[in-house]
C-alpha positions as CSV (number, residue, x, y, z in Angstrom):
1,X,199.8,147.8,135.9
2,X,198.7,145.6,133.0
3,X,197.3,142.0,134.2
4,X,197.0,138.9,131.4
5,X,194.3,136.9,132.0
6,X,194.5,133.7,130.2
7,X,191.1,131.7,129.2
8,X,190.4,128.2,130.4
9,X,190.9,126.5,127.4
10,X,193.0,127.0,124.2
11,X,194.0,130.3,122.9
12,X,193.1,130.9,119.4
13,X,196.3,132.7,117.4
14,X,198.1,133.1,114.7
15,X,201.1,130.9,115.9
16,X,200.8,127.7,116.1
17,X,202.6,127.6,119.3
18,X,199.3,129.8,120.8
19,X,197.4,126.5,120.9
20,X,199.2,125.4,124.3
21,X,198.8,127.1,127.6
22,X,199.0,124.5,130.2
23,X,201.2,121.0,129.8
24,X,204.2,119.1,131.7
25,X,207.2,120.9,131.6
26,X,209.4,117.9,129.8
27,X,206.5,117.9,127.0
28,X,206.4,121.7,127.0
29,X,210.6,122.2,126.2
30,X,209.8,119.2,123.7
31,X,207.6,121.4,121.6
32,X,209.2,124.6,121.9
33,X,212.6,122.8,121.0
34,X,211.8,120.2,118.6
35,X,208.5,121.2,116.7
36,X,209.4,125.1,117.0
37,X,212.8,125.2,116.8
38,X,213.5,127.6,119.9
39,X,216.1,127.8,122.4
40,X,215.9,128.9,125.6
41,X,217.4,132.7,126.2
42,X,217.0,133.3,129.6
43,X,215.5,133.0,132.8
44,X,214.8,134.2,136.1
45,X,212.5,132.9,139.3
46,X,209.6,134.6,140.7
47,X,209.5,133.4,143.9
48,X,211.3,130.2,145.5
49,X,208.8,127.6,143.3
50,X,208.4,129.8,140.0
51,X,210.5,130.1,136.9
52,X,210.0,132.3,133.9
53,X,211.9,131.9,130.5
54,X,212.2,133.2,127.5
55,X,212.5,130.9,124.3
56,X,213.3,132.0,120.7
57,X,213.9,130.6,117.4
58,X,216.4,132.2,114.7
59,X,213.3,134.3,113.0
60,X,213.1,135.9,116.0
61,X,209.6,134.1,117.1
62,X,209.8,134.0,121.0
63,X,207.4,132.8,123.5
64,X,207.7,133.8,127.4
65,X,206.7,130.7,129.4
66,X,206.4,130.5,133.3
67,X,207.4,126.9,134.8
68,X,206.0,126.0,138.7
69,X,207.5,123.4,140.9
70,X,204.5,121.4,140.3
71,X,206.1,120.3,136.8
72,X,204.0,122.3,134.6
73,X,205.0,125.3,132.4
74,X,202.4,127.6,130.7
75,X,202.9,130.2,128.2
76,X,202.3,133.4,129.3
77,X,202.9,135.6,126.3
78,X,204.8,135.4,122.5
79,X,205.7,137.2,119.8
80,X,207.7,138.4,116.8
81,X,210.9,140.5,116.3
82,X,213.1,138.6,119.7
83,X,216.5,140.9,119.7
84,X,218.9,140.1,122.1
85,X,220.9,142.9,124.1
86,X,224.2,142.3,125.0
87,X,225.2,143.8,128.7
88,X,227.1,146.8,128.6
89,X,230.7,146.7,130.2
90,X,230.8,149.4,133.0
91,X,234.4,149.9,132.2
């Protein structure tokens, strides 16, 4: 089992998306949709007050964020090369 521990502060990356870890959700879906140009993909919940999503951008840029009840969504992990798979029909 792997375990990501995130720092207190500021990750230091390549994207400039890795700059953000913690922030209101409404701000959060601002800069992933209007500064980054991402979409959101998909998503689950973990729990009954967790939700995790996954946001890409036409390059194929994506960034997996985890939103609580409290309001807040923090990014938990991104990345390059995002390609979708389409569900198989059992038929």
């Amino acid at each position: 089992m792997t375990l990501l521990v995130l720092p207190p502060g500021p990750v230091a990356g390549s994207s400039p998306i890795a700059e953000v870890v913690c922030e209101p959700t409404p701000d959060m879906i601002n800069r992933l949709e209007a500064q980054f140009g991402e979409r959101r993909l998909g998503r689950g919940t973990r729990g009954y007050a967790q939700i995790m999503e996954v946001w890409a951008d036409d390059s194929g840029d994506w960034t997996l964020i985890m939103t609580y009840a409290s309001g807040t969504s923090c990014i938990v992990a991104m990345g390059e090369n995002w390609e979708g798979v389409a569900r198989e029909d059992p038929a």
